[in-house]
C-alpha positions, -999 to 999 in steps of 0.1 A, spaced: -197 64 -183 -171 34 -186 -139 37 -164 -120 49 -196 -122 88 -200 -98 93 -233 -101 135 -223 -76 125 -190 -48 118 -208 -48 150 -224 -63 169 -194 -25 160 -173 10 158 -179 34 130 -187 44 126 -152 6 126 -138 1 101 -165 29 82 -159 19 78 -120 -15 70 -129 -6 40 -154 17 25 -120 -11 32 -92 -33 20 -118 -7 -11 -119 -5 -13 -87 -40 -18 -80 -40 -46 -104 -13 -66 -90 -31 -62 -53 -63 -80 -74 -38 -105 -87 -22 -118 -57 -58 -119 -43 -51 -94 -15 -80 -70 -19 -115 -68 -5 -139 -65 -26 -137 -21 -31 -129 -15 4 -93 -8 7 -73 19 -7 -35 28 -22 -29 64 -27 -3 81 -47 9 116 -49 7 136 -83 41 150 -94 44 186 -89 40 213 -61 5 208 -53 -6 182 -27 -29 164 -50 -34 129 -47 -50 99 -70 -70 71 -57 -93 48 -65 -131 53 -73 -152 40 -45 -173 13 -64 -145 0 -83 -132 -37 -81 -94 -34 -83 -89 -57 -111 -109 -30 -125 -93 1 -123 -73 20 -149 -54 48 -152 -79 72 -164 -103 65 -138 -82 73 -105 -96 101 -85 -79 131 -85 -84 144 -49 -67 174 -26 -58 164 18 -91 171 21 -106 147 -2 -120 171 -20 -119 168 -56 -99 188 -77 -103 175 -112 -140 166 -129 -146 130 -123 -180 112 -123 -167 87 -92 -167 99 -54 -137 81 -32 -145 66 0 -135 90 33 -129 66 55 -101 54 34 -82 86 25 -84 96 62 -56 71 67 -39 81 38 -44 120 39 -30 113 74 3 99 63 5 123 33 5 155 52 29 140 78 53 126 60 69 141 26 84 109 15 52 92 14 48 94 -23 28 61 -25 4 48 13 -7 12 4 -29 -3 26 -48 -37 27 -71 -56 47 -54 -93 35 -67 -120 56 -30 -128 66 -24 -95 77 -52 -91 98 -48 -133 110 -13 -116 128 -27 -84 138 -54 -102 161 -26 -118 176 -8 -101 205 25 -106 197 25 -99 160 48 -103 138 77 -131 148 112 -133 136 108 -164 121 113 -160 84 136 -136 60 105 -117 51 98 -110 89 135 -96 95 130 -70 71 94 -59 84 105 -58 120 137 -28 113 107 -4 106 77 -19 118 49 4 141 17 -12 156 -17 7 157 -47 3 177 -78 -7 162 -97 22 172 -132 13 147 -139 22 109 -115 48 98 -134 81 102 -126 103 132 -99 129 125 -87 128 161 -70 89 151 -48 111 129 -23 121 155 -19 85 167 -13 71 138 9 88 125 28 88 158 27 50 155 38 47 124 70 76 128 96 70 97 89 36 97 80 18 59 56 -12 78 22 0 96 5 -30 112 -29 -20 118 -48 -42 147 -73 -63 141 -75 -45 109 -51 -49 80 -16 -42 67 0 -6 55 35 2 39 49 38 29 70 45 5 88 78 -16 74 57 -51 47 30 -62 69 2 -74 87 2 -36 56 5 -13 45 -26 -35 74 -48 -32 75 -34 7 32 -50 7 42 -84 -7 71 -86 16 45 -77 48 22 -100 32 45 -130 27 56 -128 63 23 -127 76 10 -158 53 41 -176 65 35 -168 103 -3 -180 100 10 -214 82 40 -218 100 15 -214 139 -9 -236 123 21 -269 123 16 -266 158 53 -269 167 77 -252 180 90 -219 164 124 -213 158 133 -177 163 159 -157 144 184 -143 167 179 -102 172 214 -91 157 201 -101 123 174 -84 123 190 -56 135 212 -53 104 184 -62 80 176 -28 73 215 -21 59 211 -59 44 177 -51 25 193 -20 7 227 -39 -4 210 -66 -21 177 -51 -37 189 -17 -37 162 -1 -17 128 -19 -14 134 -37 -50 106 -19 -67 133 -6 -94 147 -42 -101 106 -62 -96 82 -35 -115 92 -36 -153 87 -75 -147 53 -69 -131 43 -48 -159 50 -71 -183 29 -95 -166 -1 -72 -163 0 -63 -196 -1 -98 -207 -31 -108 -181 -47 -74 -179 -34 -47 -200 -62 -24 -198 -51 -6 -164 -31 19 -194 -61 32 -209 
């Protein structure tokens, strides 16, 4: 079977369909930038409606692969709960189920092991106020422990305790996670992360001195961030993306 399954389509309705063509986006544009690894990281999204369904991505699947009609259709437990000839990795949707069931506003759990964002979560301090992008990851940033691959159940709890009602999840010694209540958001929230985290590793490797930005700002980032890009920016960035995508790789529609 090819990842294109026609029978989807008609199998869910517009608004499934509709989430499906922007995780499948989404996934994409995390190819694009160059952030994923190989098939081992995950971005979840919740299906419209009044069941906790979820879609995700097809273990075995490069992300620059992935399309719309082949996202996993999946329940809190993993379990499937539409036909699909592709499993989905459990170590990965035990983070996300985790954040899914705890939150209600996490409509979209991205989560990436870029080699940026694992560079700063090996080092102790973190993330430094030392760039624009940093101010606006450190008003909702949490820090988790690296506690090994991603399988116990008893992690749950405590990360979802570090994480609280925060949008930014840095993940030790392990990778980078945003949250957000749509697709387009917890994207623009991951290249924000991202960028500060590239800029940290470039900016340590000058080997001079840092100049910090003083705490009051980043105190009123979080008012700042929703003035100017009206939320996370995913409503102003994402019909641009899409373009794009469907010039370099239209296919995630199918």
């Amino acid at each position: 079977m090819t990842a294109v399954d026609a029978s989807v389509r008609k199998s869910v309705s517009e608004e499934e369909w509709e989430q499906r063509v922007n995780l499948a986006a989404c996934y994409r544009l995390v190819a694009h930038y160059r952030w994923d690894d190989l098939i081992f990281t995950h971005i979840s999204a919740r299906v419209p409606g009044p069941e906790h369904h979820f879609l995700i991505n097809p273990y075995g699947m490069l992300f620059e692969e992935i399309t719309a009609s082949s996202l996993v259709k999946v329940d809190l437990d993993g379990k499937k709960v539409m036909p699909s000839p592709f499993e989905i990795n459990p170590a990965g949707f035990t983070i996300h189920s985790a954040v899914h069931a705890a939150r209600e506003d996490a409509r979209c759990v991205l989560h990436l092991h870029s080699l940026n964002g694992v560079a700063v979560g090996a080092q102790k301090e973190g993330v430094l106020p030392i760039s624009q992008q940093s101010i606006f990851v450190l008003s909702s940033l949490g820090y988790h422990n690296y506690e090994g691959v991603a399988l116990n159940e008893d992690e749950k709890p405590r990360l979802v305790s570090d994480l609280g009602d925060r949008s930014f999840l840095m993940l030790r010694n392990h990778g980078l996670l945003t949250v957000a209540d749509n697709i387009p958001d917890a994207f623009v929230l991951m290249y924000i992360f991202e960028s500060a985290c590239a800029i940290q590793v470039r900016a340590r490797s000058g080997g001079g001195e840092l100049i910090p930005i003083d705490p009051r700002i980043i105190a009123g980032a979080r008012a700042q961030a929703k003035q100017v890009t009206r939320g996370a920016g995913g409503a102003l960035a994402w019909a641009g993306l899409l373009r794009m995508l469907d010039r370099r790789a239209p296919g995630f529609r199918e």
